[in-house]
Phi, psi and omega in degrees: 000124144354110184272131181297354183269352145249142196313128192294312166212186187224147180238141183249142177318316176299329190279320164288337174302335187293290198257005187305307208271010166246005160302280178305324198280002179273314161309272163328322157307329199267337170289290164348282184327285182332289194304047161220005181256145175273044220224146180233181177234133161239146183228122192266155192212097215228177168130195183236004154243109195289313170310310198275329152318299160334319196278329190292311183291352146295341208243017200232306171312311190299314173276341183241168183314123155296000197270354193255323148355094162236167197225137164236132161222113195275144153311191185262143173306158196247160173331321181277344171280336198273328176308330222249171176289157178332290190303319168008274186295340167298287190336297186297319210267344179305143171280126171314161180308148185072005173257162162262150153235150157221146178230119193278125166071304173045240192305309205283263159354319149316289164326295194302309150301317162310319195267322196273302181296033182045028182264332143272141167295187175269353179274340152291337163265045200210340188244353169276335142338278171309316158304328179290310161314295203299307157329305201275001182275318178308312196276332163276014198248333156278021159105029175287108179264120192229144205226113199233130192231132180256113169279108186265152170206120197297174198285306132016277179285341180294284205254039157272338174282297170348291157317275206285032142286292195306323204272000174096031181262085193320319173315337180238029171296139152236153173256148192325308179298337175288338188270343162303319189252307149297007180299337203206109186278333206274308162320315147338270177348266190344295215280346192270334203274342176273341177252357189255337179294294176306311287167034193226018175300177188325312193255003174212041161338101179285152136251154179221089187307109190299120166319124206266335188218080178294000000 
């Protein structure tokens, strides 16, 4: 099997610089379209470089319509989510037909962080798994076109940001729950390769990109 955790291709800046501006009017069309569809996009924006999520979902921002647009990125759950089933709050958060959601981390960070900072076992995490299968089936079998990207960053560079997070470099802040979870890059690892394995099917495809923002 493939380790899901390497990158499919490479784009070189120039080749992208290259192709930017038909890129974007290609897009923006393709958003056009959608509102004319029963049809929605959710794009999970997921991974172990946190700068570099940030930098696509700002350049996602740049390019599309914003009124059609929506971004979610959840907290640690509040008293009233914990009442409700796991998934609750994603739900509510799905974007109406003809719309984008983009979702930071969401489903996928959360899981990920319960198993490396060891608050789940492994038979919990193999059955929050599954809930996770069953969810992205649901949401692609009504007609969710939904598109998940992972930003790899090697084990190295997690902990050269780190550091320099530690020396005070506001430019490299993590917040406390990332730095609880990126403390231990090689676990990171482990557990997303186990988790994009379970979770990589046809129609909920992971991609996965090498960061882009060194």
């Amino acid at each position: 099997m493939r380790d899901l955790l390497t990158p499919l291709a490479k784009t070189s800046k120039a080749d992208f610089d290259a192709a930017e501006p038909e890129l974007r009017v290609e897009l923006l069309n393709a958003q056009f379209d959608l509102r004319s569809t029963r049809r929605n996009v959710v794009v999970l924006i997921a991974g172990n470089d946190r700068r570099g999520c940030n930098a696509v979902l700002n350049r996602l921002h740049a390019w599309l319509d914003a009124r059609y647009l929506n971004t979610y990125a959840f907290e640690p759950r509040t008293p009233d989510e914990k009442e409700r089933p796991y998934f609750w709050r994603y739900w509510r958060a799905m974007p109406p037909r003809g719309r984008i959601g983009i979702f930071l981390h969401a489903w996928t960070f959360s899981t990920l962080a319960a198993r490396v900072n060891r608050k789940i076992s492994r038979k919990e995490l193999a059955r929050r798994l599954d809930h996770i299968n069953r969810f992205e089936h649901l949401l692609t079998d009504d007609g969710t076109i939904l598109l998940k990207y992972w930003l790899h960053l090697p084990e190295r560079e997690v902990r050269k940001r780190l550091d320099r997070a530690d020396d005070g470099d506001a430019d490299w802040h993590f917040s406390k729950a990332e730095r609880r979870v990126f403390a231990d890059p090689e676990r990171v690892e482990k557990v997303a390769r186990q988790m994009m394995a379970a979770a990589n099917t046809p129609a909920a495809e992971w991609g996965v990109r090498d960061s882009a923002y060194p």
